[in-house]
N, CA and C atoms as an extended XYZ file, in Angstrom:
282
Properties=species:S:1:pos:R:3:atomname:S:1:resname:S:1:resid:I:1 pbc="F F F"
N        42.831      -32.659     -141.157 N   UNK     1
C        42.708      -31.236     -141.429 CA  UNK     1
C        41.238      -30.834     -141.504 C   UNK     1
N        41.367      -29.759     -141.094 N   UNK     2
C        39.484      -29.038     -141.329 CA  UNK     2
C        39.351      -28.487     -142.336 C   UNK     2
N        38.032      -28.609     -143.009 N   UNK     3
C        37.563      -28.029     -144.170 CA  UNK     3
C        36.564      -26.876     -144.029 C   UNK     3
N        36.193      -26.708     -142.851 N   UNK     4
C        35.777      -25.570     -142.617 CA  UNK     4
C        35.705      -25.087     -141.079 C   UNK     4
N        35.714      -23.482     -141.307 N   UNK     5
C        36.088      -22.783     -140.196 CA  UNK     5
C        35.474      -23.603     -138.669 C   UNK     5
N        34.566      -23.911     -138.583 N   UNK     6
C        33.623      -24.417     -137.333 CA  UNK     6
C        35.006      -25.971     -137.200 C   UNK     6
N        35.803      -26.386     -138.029 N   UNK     7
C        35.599      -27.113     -137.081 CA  UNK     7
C        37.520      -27.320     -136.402 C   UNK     7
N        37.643      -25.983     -137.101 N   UNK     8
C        38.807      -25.452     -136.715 CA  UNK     8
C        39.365      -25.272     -135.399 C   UNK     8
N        40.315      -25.528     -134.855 N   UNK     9
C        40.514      -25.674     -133.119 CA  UNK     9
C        42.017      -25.621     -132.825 C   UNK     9
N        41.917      -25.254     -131.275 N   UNK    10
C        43.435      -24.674     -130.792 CA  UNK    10
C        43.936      -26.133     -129.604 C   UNK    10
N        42.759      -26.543     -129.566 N   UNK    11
C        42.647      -28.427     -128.717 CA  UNK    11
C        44.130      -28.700     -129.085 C   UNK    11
N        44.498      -29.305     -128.250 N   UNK    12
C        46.092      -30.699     -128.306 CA  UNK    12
C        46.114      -31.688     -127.431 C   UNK    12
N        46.303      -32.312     -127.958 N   UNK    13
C        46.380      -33.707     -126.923 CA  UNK    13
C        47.711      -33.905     -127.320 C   UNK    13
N        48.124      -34.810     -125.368 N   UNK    14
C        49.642      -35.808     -126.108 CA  UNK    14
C        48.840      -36.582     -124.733 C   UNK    14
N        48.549      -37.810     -125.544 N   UNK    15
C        47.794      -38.981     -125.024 CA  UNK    15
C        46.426      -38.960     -124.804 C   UNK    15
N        46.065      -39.177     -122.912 N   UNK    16
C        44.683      -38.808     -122.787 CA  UNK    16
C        44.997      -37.547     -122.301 C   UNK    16
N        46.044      -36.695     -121.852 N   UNK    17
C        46.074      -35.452     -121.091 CA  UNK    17
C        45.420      -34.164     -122.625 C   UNK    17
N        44.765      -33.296     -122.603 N   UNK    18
C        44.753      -32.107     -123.135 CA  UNK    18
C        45.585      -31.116     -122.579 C   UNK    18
N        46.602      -31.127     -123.616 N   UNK    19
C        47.393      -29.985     -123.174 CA  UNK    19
C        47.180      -28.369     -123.671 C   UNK    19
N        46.351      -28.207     -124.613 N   UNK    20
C        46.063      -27.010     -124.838 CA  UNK    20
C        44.407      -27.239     -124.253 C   UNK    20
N        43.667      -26.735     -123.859 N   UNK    21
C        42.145      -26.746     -123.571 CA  UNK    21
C        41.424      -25.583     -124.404 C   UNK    21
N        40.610      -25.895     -125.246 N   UNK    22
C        40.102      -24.532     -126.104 CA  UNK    22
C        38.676      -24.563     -125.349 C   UNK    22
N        38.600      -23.285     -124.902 N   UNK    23
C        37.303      -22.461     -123.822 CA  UNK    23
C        37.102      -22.007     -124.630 C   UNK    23
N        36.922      -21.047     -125.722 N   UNK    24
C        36.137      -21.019     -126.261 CA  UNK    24
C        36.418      -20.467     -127.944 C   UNK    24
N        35.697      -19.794     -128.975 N   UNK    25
C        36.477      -19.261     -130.085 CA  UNK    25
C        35.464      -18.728     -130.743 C   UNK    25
N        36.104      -17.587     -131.619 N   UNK    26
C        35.204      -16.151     -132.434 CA  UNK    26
C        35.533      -16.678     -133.754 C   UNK    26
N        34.375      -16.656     -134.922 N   UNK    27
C        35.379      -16.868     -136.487 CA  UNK    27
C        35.160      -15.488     -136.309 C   UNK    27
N        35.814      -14.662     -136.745 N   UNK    28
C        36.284      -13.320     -137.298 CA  UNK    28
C        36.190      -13.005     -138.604 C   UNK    28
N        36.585      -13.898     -139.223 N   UNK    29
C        36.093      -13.583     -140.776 CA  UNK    29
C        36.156      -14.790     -141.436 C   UNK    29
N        35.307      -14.830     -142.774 N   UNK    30
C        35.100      -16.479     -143.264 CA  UNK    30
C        35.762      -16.331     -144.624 C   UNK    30
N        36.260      -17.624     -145.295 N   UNK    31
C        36.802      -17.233     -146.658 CA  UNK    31
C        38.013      -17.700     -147.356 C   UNK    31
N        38.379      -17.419     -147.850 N   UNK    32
C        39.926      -18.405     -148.554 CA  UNK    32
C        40.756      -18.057     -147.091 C   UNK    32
N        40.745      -17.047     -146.775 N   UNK    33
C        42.013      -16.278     -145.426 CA  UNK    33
C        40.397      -16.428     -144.506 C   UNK    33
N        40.456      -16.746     -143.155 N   UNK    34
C        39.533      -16.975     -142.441 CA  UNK    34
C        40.694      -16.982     -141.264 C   UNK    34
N        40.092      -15.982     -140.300 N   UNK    35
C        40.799      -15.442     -138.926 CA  UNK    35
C        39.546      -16.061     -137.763 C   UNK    35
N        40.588      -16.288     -136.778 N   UNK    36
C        39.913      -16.591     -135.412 CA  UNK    36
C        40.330      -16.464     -134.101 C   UNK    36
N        39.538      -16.011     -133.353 N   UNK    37
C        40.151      -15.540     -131.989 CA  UNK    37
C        39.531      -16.913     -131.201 C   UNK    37
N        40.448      -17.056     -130.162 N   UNK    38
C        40.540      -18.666     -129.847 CA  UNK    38
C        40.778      -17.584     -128.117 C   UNK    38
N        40.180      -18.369     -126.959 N   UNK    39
C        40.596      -18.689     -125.670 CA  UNK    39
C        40.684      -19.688     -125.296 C   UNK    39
N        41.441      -19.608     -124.644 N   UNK    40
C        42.564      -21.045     -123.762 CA  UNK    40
C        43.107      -21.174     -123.248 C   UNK    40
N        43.276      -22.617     -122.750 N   UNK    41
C        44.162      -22.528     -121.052 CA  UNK    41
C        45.381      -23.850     -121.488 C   UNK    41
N        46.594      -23.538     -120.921 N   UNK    42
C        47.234      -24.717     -121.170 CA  UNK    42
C        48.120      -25.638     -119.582 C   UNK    42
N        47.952      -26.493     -120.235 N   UNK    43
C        48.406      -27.614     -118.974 CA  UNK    43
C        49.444      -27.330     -118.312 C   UNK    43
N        49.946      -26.944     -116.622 N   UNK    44
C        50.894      -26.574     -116.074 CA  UNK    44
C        51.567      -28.068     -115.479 C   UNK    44
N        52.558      -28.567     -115.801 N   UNK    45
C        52.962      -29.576     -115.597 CA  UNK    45
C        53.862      -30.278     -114.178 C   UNK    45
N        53.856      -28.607     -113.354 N   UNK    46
C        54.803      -28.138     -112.265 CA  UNK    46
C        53.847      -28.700     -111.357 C   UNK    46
N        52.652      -27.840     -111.343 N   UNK    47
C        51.038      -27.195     -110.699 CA  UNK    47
C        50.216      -28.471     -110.858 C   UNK    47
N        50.426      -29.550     -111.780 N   UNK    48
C        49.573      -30.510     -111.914 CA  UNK    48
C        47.800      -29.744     -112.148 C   UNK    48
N        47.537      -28.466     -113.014 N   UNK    49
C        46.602      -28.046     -113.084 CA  UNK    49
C        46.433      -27.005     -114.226 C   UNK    49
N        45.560      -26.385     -115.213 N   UNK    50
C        45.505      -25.878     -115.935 CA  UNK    50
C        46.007      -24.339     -115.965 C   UNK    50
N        46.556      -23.314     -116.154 N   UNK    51
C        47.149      -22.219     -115.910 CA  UNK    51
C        46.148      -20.890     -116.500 C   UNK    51
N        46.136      -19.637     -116.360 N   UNK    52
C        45.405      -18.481     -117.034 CA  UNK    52
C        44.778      -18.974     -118.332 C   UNK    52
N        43.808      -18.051     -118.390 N   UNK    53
C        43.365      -17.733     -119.557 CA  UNK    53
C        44.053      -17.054     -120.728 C   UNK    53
N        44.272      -17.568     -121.676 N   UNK    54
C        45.012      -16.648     -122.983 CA  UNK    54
C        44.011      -16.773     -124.097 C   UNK    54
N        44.679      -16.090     -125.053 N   UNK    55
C        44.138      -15.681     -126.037 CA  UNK    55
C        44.950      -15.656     -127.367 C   UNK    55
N        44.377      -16.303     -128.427 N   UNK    56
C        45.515      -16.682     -129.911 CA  UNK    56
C        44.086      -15.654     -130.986 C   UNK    56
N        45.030      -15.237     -131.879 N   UNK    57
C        44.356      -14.846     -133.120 CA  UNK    57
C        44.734      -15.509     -133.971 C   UNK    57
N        44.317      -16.751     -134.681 N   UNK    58
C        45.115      -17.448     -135.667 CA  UNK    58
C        44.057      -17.027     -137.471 C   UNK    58
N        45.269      -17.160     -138.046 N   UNK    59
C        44.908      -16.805     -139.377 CA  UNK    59
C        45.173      -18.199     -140.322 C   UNK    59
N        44.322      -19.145     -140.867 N   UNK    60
C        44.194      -19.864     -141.870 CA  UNK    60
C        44.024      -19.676     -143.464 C   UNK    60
N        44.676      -20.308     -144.132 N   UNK    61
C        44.075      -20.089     -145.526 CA  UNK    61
C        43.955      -21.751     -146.102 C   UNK    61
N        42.611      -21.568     -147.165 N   UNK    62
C        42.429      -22.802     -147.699 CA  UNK    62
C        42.763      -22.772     -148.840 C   UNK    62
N        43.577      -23.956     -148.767 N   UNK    63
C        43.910      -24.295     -150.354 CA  UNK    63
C        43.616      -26.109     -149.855 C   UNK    63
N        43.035      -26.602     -151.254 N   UNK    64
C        42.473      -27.520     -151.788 CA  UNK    64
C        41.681      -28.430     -150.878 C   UNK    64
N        40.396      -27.486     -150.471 N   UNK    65
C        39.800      -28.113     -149.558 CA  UNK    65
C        39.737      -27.915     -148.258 C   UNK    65
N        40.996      -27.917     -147.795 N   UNK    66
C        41.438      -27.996     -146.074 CA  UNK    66
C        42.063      -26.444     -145.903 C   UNK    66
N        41.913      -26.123     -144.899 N   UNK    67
C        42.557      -24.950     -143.928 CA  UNK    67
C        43.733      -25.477     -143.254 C   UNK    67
N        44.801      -24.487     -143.454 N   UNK    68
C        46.189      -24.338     -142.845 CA  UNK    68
C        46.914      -23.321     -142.240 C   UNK    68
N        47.275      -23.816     -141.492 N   UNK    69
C        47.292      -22.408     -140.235 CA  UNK    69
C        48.666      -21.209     -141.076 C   UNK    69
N        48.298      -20.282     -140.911 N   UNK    70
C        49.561      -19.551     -141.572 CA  UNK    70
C        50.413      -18.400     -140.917 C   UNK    70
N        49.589      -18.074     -140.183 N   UNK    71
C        50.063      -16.920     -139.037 CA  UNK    71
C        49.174      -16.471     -137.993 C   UNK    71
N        49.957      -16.486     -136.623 N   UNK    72
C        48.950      -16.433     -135.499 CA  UNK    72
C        49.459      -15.026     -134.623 C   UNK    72
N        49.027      -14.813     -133.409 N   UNK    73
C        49.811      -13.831     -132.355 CA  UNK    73
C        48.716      -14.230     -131.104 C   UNK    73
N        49.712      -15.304     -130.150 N   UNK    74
C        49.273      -14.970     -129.028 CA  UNK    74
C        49.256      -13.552     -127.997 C   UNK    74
N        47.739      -13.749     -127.354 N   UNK    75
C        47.791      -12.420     -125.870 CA  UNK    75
C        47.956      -13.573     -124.751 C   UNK    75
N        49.331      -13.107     -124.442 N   UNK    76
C        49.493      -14.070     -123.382 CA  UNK    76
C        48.992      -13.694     -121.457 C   UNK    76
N        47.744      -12.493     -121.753 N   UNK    77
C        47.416      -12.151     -120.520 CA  UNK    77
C        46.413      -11.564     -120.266 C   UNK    77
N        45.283      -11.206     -119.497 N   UNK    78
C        43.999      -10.643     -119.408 CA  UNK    78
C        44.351       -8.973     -119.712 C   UNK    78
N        45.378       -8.934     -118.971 N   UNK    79
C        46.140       -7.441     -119.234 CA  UNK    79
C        46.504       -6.902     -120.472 C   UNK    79
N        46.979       -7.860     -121.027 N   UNK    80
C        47.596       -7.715     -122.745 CA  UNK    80
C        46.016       -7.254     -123.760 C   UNK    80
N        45.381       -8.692     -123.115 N   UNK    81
C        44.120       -8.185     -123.831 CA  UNK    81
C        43.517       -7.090     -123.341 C   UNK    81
N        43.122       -6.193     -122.611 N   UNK    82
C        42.940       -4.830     -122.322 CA  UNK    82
C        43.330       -3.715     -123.288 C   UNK    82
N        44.549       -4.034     -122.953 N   UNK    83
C        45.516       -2.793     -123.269 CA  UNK    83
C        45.345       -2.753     -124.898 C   UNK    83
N        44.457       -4.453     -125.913 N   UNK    84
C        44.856       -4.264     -127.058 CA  UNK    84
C        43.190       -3.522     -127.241 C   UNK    84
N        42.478       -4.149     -126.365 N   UNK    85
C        40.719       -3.569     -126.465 CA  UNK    85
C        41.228       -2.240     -126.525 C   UNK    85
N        41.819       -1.424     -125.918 N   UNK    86
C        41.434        0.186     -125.532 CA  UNK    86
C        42.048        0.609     -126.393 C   UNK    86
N        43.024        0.022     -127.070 N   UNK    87
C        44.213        0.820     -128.245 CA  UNK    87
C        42.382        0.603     -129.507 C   UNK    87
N        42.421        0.106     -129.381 N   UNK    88
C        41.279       -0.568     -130.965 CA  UNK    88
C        40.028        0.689     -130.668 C   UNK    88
N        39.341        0.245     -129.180 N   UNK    89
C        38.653        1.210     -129.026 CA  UNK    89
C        38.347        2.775     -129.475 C   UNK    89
N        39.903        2.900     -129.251 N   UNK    90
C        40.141        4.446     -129.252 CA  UNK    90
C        40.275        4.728     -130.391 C   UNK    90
N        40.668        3.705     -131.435 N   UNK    91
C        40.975        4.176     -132.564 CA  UNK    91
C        40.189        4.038     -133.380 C   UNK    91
N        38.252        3.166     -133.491 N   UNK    92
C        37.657        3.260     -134.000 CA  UNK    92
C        36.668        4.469     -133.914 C   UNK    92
N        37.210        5.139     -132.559 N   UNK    93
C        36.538        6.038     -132.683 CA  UNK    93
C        36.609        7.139     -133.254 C   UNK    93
N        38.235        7.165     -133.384 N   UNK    94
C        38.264        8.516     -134.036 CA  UNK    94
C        37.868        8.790     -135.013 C   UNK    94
């Protein structure tokens, strides 16, 4: 388990294959509840090759030491993520 946000990750292995690949990740906020936006690609097993880019918001909280994942919401599409940028956009502006 991780004890702190940095070293927190969306990575999976089953063997030597990585089946989740983490490209890259945002901490969003630090703290007992500590949020993170994670990109990633996961292993297509059909395709013999890695598939789109997605996107997880996962939410951790620490209790005794270690971080535990508690609630997430994948964007399962470049599109999804758009559509959530321009809703946010629009609404910080008002």
């Amino acid at each position: 388990m991780a004890s702190t946000p940095e070293e927190l990750t969306i990575s999976y292995r089953e063997g030597d294959l990585e089946v989740v690949k983490e490209l890259d990740k945002e901490v969003l906020s630090k703290g007992a509840w500590t949020t993170i936006l994670f990109r990633y690609q996961e292993w297509n097993n059909a395709k013999q090759e890695y598939g789109p880019e997605k996107y997880s918001i996962r939410r951790y909280q620490k209790r005794n030491g270690e971080y535990q994942q508690k609630s997430r919401f994948n964007i399962s599409s470049k599109e999804q993520a758009r559509k959530i940028i321009e809703a946010l956009s629009r609404w910080i502006e008002e």
